[in-house]
N, C-alpha and C positions, 0 to 999 in steps of 0.2 A: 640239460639243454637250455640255450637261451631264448626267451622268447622272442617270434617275431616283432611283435610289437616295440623291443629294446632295440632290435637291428634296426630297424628302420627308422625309429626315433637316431640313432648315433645318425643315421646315412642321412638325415633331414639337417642333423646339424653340423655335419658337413658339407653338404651342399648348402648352407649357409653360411659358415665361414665363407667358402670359397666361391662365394657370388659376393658378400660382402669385399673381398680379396680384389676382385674385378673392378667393381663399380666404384673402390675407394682410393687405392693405389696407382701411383703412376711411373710405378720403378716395372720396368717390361720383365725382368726376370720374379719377379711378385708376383705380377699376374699371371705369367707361366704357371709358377706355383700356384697360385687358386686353380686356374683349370687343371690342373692334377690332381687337384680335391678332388675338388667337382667329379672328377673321372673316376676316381678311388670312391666316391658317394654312388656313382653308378654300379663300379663293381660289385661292392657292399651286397646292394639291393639285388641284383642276378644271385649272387653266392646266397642270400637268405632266404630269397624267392626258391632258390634251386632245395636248399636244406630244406623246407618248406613242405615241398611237394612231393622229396623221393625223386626226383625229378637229375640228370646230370648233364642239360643239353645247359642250364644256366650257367653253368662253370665252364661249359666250352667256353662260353660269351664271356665270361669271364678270362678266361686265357687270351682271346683274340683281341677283348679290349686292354691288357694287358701290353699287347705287345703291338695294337693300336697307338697307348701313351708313351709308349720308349718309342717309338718313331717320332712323334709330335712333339715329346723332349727333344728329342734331336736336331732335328729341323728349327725347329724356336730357336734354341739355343746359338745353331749356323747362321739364322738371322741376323738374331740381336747380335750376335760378334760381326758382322758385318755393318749392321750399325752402330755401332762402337767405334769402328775402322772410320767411319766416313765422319760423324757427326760428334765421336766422343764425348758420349752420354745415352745411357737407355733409360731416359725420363721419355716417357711417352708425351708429354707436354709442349716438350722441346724438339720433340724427332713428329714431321710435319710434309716426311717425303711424298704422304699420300694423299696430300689436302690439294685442293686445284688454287 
C-alpha cells in the first residue's frame, strides 16, 4: 500500500504545477488545463483521505467532482470557441471583453 504521505506529496505537486499553469500562461486553453490539475490534485486528496480511513463517502466526492470537471471542460471549451469566433485568438492578454 502506498503511503499517505507519497499521495499527498504527488497532489501538493500537482496543485503546483497547476497554479504555476494559471498564474504563468496566457493561452486560455493552458489554463483550462491547470485548473484540471488543480481539480485532479483535489480528487487525488478525497481518494487518499478516503483509502486512508476505510472510509467510501471520499470517492463519492470523488465521482461528483469528476463529473463536476467534464462539465467545466465543457463549458470553458464553448467559451473559448466563441472567443475564437469573435476575436481569433484565446491569448488571454488580447481577449479584454471583460475589462471596462
Amino acid at each position: 500500500m502506498i503511503p499517505l504521505e507519497w499521495e499527498l506529496s504527488l497532489s501538493a505537486i500537482l496543485f503546483a504545477i497547476g497554479l504555476y499553469g494559471i498564474l504563468v500562461r496566457r493561452n486560455a486553453i493552458i489554463v483550462l488545463m491547470s485548473v484540471e490539475i488543480i481539480i485532479n490534485a483535489a480528487i487525488l486528496n478525497f481518494v487518499a483521505f478516503s483509502a486512508y480511513t476505510g472510509d467510501v463517502s471520499g470517492q463519492v466526492f470523488a465521482l461528483l467532482a469528476i463529473a463536476l470537471a467534464a462539465a467545466e471542460a465543457a463549458i470553458g471549451l464553448a467559451v473559448f470557441l466563441v472567443l475564437y469566433g469573435v476575436h481569433h485568438t484565446v491569448n488571454l492578454d488580447k481577449i479584454r471583453i471583460l475589462r471596462w
